[in-house]
KETI-151413 format. One record per residue: x, y, z of N, C-alpha, C in turn; residue in one letter. Coordinates in steps of 0.001 Angstrom, whole numbers, plus 500000, padded with zeros to 6 digits. Each point is the difference from the previous one (the first is absolute). Example, Ala and Ser with C-alpha at 12.3 -4.5 7.8 and 13.67 -1.06 7.14 Angstrom:
BEGIN
513190494310507800499110501190500000500900501200500000A 499650501050499280500820501190500060499230501090500730S 
REM end
This chain:
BEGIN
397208684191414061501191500188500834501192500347499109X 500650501271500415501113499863499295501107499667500348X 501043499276499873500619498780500659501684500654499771X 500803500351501354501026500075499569501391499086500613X 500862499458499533500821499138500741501547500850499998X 500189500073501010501153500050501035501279499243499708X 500600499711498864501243499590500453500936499528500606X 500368498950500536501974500698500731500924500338499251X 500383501132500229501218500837499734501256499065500293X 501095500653498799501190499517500549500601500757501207X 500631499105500521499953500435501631501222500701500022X 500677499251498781502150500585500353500756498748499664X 501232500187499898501268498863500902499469498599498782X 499623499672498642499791499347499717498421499111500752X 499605500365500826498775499359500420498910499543498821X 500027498531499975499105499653499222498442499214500637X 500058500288501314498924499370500961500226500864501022X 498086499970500885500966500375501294498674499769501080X 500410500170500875498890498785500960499025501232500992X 498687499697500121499182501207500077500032499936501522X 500408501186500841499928499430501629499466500940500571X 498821500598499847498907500816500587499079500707498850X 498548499728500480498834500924498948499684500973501105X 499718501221499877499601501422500388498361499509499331X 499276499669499383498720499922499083499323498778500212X 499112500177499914499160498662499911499082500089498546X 499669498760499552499068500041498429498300501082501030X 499870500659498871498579501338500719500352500619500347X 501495500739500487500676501223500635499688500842498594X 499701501274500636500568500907498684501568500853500650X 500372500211498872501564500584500134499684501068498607X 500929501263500733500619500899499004501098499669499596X 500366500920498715501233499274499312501068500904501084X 501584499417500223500790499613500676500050500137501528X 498509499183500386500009499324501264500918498568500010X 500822499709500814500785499007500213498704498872499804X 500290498805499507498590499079500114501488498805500528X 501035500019500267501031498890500540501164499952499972X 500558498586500559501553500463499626500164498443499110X 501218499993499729501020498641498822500975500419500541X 500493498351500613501444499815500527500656499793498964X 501293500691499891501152499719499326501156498729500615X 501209500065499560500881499320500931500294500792500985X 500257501793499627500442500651501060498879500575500804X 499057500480499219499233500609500791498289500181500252X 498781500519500321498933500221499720499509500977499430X 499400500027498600499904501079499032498450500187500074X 499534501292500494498614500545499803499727500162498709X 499050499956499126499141499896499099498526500975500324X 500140501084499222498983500720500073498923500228498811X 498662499897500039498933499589499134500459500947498688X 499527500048498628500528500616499196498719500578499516X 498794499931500783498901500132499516499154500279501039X 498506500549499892499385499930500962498786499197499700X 499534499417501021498828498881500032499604498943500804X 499468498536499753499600499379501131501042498567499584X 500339499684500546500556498758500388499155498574499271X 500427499186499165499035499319499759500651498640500397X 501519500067499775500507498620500065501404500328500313X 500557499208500643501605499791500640500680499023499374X 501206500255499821500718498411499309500097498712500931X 500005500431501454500331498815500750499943500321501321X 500569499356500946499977500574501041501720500273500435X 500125500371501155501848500374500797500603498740499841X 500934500041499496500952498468499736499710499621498587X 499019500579499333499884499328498649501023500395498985X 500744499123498953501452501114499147498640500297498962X 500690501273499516499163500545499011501366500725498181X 499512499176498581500828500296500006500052501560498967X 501282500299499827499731501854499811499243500040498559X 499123500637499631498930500549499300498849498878500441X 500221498862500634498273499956500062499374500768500506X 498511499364500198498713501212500570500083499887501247X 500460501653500980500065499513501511498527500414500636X 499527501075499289498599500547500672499521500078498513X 498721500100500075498574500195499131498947500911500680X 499785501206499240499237500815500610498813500485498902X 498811500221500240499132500838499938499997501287499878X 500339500492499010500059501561499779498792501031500270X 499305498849499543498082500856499799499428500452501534X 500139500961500099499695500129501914498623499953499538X 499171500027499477498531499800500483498830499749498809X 500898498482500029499910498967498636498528499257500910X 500297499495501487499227499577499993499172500774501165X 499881501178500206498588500745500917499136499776499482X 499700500102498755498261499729499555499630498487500376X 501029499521500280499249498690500733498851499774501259X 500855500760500667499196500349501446499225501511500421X 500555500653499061499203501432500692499527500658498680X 499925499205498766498802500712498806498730499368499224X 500061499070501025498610499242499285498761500450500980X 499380500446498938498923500160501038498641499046500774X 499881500050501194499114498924500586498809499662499375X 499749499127499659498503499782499716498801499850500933X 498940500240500311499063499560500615499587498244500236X 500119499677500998499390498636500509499150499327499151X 499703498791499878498843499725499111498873499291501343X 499040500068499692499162499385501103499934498841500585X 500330499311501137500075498875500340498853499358500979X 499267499060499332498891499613501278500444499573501194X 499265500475500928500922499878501377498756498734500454X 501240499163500845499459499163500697499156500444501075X 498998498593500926500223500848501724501017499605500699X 500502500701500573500858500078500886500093499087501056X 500837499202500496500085498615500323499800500424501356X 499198499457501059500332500118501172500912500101500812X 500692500792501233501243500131500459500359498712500403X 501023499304500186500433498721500724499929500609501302X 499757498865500851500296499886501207501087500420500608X 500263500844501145500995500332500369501406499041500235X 501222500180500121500495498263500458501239500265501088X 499571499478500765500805500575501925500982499619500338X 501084500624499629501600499480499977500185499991501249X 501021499590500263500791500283501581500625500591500374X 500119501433500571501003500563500312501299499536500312X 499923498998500901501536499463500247499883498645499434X 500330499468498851500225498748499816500560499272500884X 499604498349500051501488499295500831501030499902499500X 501223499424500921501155500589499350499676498659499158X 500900499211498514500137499277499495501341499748499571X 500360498596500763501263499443499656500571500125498870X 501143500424499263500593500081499045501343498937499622X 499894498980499357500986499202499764501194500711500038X 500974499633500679501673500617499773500742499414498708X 500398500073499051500701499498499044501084499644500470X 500533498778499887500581499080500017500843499180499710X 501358499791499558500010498561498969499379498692500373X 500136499869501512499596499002500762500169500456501335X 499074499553500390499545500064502201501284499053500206X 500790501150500829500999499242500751499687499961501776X 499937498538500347499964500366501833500013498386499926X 499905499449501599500527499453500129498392498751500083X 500823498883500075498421499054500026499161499779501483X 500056500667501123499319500313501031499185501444499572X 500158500261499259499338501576499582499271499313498862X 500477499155499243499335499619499088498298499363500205X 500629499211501628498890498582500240499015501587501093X 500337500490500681499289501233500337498948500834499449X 500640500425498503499154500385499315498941499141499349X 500449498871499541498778498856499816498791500076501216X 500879499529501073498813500021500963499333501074499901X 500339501397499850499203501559500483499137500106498580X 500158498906499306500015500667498729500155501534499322X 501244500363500054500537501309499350500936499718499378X 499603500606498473500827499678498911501123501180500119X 501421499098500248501395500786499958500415501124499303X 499327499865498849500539500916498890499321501762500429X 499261499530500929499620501391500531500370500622501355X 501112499243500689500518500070501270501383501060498930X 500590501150500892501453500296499979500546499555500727X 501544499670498816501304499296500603500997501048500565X 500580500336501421501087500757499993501213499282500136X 500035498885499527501083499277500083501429500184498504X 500643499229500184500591500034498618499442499621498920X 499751501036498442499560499698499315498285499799500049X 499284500711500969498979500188500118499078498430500961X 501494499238500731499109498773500635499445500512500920X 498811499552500188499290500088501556500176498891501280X 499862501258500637501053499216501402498593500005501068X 500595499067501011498821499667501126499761501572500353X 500016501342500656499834501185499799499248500171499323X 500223500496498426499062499937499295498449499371499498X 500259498187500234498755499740500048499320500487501499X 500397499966500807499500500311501319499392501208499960X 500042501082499142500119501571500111498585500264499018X 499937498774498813499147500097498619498678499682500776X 500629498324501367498133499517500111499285500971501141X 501169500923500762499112501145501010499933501087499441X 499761500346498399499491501303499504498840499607499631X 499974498040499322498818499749499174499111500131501652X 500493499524500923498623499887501023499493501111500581X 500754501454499541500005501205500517499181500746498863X 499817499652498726499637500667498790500683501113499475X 501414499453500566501430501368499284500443499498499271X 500507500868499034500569499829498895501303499727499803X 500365498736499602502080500188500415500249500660498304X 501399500765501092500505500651499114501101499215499284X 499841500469498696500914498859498969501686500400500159X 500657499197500048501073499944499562500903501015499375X 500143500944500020500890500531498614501210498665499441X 499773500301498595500786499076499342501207501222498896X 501098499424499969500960500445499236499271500400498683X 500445501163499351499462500622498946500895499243498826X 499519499173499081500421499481498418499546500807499124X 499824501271500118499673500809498650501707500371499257X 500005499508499347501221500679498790499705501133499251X 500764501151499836499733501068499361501386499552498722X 498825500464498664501295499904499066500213501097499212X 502035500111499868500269501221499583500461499713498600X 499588501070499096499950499735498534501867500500500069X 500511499380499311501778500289500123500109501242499097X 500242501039499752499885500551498617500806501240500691X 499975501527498735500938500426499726501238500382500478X 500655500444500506501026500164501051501018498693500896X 498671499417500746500184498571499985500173498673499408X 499401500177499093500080499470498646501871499790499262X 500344501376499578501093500307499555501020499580501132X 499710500413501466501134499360500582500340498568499465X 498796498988500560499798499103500370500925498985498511X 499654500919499037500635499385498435501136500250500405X 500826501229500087501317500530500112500941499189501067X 499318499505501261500581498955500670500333498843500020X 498780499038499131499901498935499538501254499756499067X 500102500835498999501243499989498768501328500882500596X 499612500785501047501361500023500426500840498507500654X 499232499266500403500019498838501288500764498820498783X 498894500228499269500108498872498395501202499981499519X 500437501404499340500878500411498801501578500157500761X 500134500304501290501344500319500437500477499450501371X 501063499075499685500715499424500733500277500975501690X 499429500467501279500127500709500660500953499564500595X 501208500762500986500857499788501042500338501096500915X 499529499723501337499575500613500868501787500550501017X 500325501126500352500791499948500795500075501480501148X 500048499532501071500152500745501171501043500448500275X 499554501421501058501342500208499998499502501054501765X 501219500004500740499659500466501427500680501408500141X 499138501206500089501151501208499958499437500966501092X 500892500448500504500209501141501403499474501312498950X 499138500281500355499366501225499884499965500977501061X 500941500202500946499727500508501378500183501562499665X 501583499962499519500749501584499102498966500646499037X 498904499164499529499232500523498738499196500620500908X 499339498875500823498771501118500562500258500812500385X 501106500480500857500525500718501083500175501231498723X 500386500143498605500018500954499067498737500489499660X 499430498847499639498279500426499771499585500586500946X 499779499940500808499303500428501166500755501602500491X 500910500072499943500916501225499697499561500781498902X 499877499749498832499462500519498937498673500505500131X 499441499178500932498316500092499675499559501352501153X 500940500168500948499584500752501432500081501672498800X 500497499823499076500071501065499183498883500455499086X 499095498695499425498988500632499362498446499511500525X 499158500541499099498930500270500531499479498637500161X 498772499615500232499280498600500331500064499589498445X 499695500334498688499634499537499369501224499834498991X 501011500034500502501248500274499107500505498727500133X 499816499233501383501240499617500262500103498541499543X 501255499970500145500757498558499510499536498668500643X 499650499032499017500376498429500565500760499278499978X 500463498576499844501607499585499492499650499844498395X 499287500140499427499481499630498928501086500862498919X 499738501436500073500749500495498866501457499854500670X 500614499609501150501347499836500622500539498336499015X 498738499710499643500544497781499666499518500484498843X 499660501320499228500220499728498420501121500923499600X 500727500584500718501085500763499650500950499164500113X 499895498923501029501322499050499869499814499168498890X 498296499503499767500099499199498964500474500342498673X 500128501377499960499860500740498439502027500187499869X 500444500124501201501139500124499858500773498346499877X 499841499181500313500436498315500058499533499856498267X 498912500438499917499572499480498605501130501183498933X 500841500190500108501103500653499602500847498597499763X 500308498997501069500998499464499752499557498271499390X 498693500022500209499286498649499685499081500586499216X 500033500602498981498930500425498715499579498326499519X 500176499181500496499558499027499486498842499590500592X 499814500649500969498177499734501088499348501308499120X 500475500863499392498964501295499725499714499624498274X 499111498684500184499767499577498362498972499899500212X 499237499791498500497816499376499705500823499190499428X 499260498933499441499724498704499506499208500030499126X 500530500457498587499032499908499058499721498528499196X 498968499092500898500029498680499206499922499990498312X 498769500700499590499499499943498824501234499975498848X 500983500877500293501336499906499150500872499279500993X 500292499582500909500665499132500676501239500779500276X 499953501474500573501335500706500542499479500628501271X 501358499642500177499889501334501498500711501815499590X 499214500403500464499608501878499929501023500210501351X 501082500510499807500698500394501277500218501460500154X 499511500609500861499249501833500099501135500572500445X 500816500649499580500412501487500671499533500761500761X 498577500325500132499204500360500443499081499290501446X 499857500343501177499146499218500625498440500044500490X 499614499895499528498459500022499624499116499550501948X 500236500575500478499624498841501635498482500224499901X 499485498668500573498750499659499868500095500129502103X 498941500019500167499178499964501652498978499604499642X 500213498716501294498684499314499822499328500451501274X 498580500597499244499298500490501226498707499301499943X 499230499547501303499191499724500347498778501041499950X 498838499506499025498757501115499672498721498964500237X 498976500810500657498317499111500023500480499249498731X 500055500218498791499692498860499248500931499346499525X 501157499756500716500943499471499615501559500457500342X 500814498971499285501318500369500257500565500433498640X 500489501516500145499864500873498656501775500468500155X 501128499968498900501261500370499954500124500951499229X 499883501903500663500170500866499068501370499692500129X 500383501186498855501229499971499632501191501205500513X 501048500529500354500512500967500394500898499736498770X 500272501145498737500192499988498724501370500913500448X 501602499564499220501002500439500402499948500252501286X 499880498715500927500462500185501299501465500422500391X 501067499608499121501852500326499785499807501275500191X 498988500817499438500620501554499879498748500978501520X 499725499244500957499513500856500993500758499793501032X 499848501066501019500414500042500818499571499238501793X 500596499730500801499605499516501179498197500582499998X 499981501494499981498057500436500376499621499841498534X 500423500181498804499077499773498941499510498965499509X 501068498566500312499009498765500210499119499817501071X 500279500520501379499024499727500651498813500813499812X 500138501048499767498452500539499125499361499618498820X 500504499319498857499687499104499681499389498743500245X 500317499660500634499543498668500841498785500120500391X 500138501229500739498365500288500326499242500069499285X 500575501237499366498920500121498772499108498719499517X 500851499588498978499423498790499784499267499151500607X 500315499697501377499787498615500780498489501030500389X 499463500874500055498650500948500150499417499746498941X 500870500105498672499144500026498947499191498508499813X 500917498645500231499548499069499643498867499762501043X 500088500372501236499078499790501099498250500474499540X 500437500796499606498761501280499335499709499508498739X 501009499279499051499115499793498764500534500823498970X 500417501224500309500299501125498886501692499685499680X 500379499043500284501601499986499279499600499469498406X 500718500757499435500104499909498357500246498844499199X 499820499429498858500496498477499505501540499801500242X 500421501530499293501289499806500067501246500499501392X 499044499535500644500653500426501540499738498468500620X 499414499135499390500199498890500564500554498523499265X 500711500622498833500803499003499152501482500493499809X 500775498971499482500837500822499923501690499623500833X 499526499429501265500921499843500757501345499089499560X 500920499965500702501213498821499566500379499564501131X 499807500154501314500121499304501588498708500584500761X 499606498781500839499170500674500947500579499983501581X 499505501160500790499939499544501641498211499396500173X 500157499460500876498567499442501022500445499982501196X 498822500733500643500076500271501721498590500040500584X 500226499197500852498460499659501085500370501105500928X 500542500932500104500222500626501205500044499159501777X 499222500355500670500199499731501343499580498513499946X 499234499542498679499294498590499986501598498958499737X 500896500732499583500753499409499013500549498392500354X 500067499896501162500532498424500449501409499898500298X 500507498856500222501531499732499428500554499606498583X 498864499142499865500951499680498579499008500124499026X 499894500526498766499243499457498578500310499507498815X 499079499829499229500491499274498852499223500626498863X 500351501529499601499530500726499194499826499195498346X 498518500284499414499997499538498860500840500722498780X 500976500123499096499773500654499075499530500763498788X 500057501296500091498753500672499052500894500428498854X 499395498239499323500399499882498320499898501787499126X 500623499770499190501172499522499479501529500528500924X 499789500226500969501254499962500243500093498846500655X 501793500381500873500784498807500348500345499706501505X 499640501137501099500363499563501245499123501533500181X 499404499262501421499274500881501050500761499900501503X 499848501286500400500836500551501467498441499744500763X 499923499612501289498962500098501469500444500267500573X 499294500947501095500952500294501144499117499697500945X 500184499505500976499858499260500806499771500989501770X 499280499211500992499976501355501173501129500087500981X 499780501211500259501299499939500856500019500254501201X 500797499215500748499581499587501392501490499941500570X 499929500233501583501161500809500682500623498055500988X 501121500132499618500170498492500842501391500349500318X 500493498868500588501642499929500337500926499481499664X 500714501110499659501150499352498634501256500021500660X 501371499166499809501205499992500052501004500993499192X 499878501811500594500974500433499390501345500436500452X 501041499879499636500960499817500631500587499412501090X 499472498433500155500390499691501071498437500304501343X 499675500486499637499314500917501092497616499437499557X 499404499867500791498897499535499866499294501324499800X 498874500704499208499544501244500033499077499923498728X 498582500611500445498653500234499305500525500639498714X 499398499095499389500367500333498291498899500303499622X 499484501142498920499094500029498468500118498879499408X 499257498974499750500392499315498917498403499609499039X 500481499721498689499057499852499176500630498919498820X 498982499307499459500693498940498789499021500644498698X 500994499841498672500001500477499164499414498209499396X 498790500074499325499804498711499303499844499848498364X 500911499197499226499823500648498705500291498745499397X 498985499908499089499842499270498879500219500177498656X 500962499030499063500692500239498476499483498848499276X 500032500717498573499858499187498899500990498723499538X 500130498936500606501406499467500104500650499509498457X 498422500121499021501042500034498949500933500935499093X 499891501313501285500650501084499505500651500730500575X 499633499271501236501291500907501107500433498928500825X 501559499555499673500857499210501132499291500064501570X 500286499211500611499784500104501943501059500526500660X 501322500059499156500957501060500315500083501103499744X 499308500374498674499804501692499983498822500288500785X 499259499367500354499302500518500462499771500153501853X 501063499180500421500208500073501131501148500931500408X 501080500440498976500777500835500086499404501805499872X 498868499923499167499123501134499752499627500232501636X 498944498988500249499689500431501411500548500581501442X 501221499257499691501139500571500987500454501157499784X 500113500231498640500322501590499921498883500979500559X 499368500012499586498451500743500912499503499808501348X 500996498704500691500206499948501069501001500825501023X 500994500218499011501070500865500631499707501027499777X 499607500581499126499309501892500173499065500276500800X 498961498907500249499106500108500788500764499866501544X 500670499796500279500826499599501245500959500704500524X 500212501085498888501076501018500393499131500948498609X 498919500894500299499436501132499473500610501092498830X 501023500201501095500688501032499358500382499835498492X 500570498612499645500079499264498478499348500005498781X 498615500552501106498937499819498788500186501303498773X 500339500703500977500230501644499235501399500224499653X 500473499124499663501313500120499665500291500177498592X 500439501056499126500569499409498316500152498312499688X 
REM end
């Protein structure tokens, strides 16, 4: 055999491990060289790995969820394609050697089953026969052992019905039908890549930073009534949500509170405060909850963030958004859309310092001017790093993005 081993590659980004979360191969596959044989989760993303060789599969490092770390052996292959055919298809047969034959034993007797068996009682599993002690002293007398009567009672007791129902099938030679019982099968899910990384990233977000949650109630009635104006203009696939409308206000407020548009660099113990606003969207994907990035969000316009947005929020859905399209950020939004609720309590996605939610929006009756009348309204829910952002800047931030959002026209203002 000639024996070749597979590597892991450095992946990028300092990666000195990285956790294996799908095999394409099984050990006996043959593969040509750069057939994908899997992927390795990163922090950001899932990196295909394609064979560097062609041959058979002999051995795997582990299975999905296992860390693997970079240069050990991830595959072992067999180079020799036909190392071992002369095993099975070049030896040639030999001739039999002679064997004295016995005589041949007489046939057995035929043996005369039954077409229809009787039926045969089947014990019901149990923890214990629950019923009552007139069913108990009943069955003594009939002699019929309980554990083979069904209970439709609570918890599987048998009720006068039931025994009544068990002793006119036994005198009928029918078969009672059992019980269905609640299904206790547990299926277990291996936690790993994608899930995995959340599940860490939440835990130490939860751990490491003091959270403080604050709401806020805003008339969106003027916005929609613009959006929706805007939108009768372009095509189906163009059009606007409030989404890039609540990052243009956010990008403009973060003008006057640059103190929410920071990372948190623990390792040197400073805060990074951006000129720049880096907006993260948190979008919901099959395998997770994934925050590309919209890179110089400050310098687009009302449609070029919202095409953006898309973009991205497709790419992560699909898989094909880039490493560096999903790091990077310095504020995030999160939105459940129509799921959204009234209120949340968005986690923050370390290293930064405060996350925007937006929340659903629903038509009720508001007091304006004196006067009772169906309002837009929606709550903005947002959570800060409190050891880095006051509850006054950060409640003064929100209000500002409350008032542009509340009177539109502001947003586009110098």
């Amino acid at each position: 055999m000639s024996e070749y081993i597979f590597k892991l590659p450095d992946l990028g980004e300092g990666t000195v491990e990285s956790e294996i979360g799908e095999w394409f191969v099984h050990v006996g596959d043959q593969v040509k060289e750069e057939d994908v044989v899997g992927t390795m989760m990163t922090d950001k993303a899932a990196v295909e790995l394609s064979s560097p060789v062609s041959g058979t599969v002999v051995k795997l490092a582990g299975e999905p969820g296992d860390i693997i770390a970079v240069g050990a052996a991830l595959v072992t292959f067999d180079t020799a394609g036909t190392a071992d055919e002369g095993r099975t298809t070049g030896a040639k047969e030999q001739p039999a050697a002679e064997v004295p034959t016995a005589a041949a034993p007489a046939p057995a007797a035929p043996v005369v089953v039954s077409e229809e068996p009787a039926p045969v009682d089947v014990p019901i599993e149990r923890a214990r026969v629950m019923t009552s002690p007139a069913i108990r002293m009943r069955a003594k007398e009939a002699g019929v052992d309980l554990t083979l009567v069904p209970g439709t009672g609570p918890g599987g007791r048998i009720l006068r019905k039931d025994f009544d129902r068990y002793l006119k099938a036994r005198a009928t030679g029918m078969a009672v039908a059992a019980v269905q019982t609640p299904s206790t099968a547990v299926k277990e899910i291996k936690i790993i890549g994608l899930r995995r990384i959340i599940a860490e990233r939440m835990q130490a977000a939860k751990r490491e930073i003091p959270h403080f949650a604050y709401v806020e109630e805003i008339d969106i009635t003027e916005l929609e009534a613009l959006r929706k104006h805007l939108n009768a203009q372009k095509d189906a696939g163009d059009r606007l949500t409030l989404l890039p409308f609540l990052g243009l206000a956010l990008i403009k407020a973060l003008r006057k509170f640059p103190q929410c548009n920071v990372t948190h660099d623990k390792e040197r113990n400073l805060l990074l405060q951006h000129d720049a606003v880096h907006l993260g969207v948190a979008t919901q994907t099959p395998d997770g909850l994934k925050v590309p990035v919209v890179k110089h969000a400050e310098m687009r316009s009302l449609d070029e963030l919202a095409a953006e947005i898309r973009r991205l929020s497709e790419a992560a859905r699909s898989n094909k958004a880039r490493k560096n399209e999903l790091t990077g950020s310095t504020i995030t939004i999160t939105s459940l859309g129509k799921l959204g609720g009234i209120v949340s309590t968005p986690v923050i996605n370390a290293p930064e310092v405060g996350i925007i939610g937006v929340n659903r929006a629903v038509e009720r009756p508001m007091v304006v001017n004196g006067q009772v009348a169906v309002r837009l309204m929606m709550n903005l829910s947002t959570s800060f790093d409190h050891r880095f952002v006051d509850g006054y800047d950060a409640a003064a931030m929100v209000q500002c993005i409350k008032d542009m959002l509340e009177h539109p026209a502001t947003i586009f203002l110098p």
